[in-house]
BAKEMAR-947568 format. One line per 8 residues: their letters; for each residue x negated, y negated, z of C-alpha. Coordinates in steps of 0.5 Angstrom, whole numbers, plus 500, padded with zeros to 3 digits. Example, Ala and Ser with C-alpha at 12.3 -4.5 7.8 and 13.67 -1.06 7.14 Angstrom:
residues 2
AS	475,509,516 ~ 473,502,514
end
This chain:
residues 112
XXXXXXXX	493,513,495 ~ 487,509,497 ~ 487,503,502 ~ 482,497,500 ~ 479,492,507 ~ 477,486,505 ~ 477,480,509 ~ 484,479,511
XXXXXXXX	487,483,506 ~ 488,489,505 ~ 490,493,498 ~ 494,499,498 ~ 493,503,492 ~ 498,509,489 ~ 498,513,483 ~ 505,512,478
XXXXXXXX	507,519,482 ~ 506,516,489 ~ 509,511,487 ~ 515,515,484 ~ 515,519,491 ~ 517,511,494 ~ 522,510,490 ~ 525,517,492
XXXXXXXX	525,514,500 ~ 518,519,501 ~ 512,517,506 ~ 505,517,504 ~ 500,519,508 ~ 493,519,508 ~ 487,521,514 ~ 480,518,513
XXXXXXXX	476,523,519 ~ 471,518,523 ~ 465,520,528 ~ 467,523,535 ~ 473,527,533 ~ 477,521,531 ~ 481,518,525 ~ 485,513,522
XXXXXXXX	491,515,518 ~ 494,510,514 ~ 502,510,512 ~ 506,507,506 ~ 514,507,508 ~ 519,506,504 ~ 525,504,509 ~ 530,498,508
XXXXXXXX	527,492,512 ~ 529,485,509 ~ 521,484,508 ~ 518,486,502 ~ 513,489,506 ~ 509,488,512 ~ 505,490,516 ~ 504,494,524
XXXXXXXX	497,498,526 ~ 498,502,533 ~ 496,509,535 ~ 490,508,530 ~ 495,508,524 ~ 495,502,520 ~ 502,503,517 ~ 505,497,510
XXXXXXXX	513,498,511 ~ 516,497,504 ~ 522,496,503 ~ 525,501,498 ~ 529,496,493 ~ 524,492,492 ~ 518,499,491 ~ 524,501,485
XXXXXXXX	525,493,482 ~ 516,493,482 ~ 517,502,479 ~ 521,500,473 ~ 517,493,471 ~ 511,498,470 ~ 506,498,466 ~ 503,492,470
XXXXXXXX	496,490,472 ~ 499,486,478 ~ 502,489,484 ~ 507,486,489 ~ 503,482,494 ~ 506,478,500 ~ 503,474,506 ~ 504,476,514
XXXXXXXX	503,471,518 ~ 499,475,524 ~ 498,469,529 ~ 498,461,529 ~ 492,461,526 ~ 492,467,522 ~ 495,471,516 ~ 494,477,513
XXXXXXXX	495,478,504 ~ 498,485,504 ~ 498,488,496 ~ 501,494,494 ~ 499,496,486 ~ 499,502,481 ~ 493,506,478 ~ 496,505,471
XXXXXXXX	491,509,468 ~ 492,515,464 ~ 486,517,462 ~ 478,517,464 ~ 474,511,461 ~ 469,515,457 ~ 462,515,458 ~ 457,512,453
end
């Protein structure tokens, strides 16, 4: 898994095999170590929530909720080169684009 920051938007992207990991009701965990002994963790759950997906940040952990029907319905239309994307309003003023997406690539690209 790999988490992608861009201006209000983040981007988290798993392998078919995370993926599939989801669809079983499994979590996916990754550490990024920072200076100063520090860390932030970033977690996708796959839980039953009526959102899609959205979004909490706390203890230095970003964590996208994901509900588990929906994971399954985006697992079984692959192959797809778009992922699941919703909008999470975080303030009167200010949203935040959350999109989850598969690394559908098979093999390596080769080179020259």
């Amino acid at each position: 898994m790999n988490l992608r920051f861009s201006e209000q938007e983040l981007r988290f992207r798993v392998s078919k095999s995370e993926l599939e990991l989801l669809c079983e009701g499994s979590d996916l965990k990754q550490c990024t170590y920072l200076p100063n002994g520090k860390s932030l963790k970033y977690i996708i759950k796959a839980d039953s929530y009526r959102e899609s997906m959205f979004l909490e940040y706390e203890d230095n952990q970003i964590i996208l909720h994901a509900n588990i029907n929906y994971i399954k319905e985006f697992y079984d239309s692959l192959p797809r080169r778009d992922g699941l994307e919703t909008t999470q309003t975080l303030s009167k003023n200010r949203e935040i684009i959350l999109i989850l997406e598969v690394d559908i690539r098979t093999h390596k690209r080769k080179r020259g």
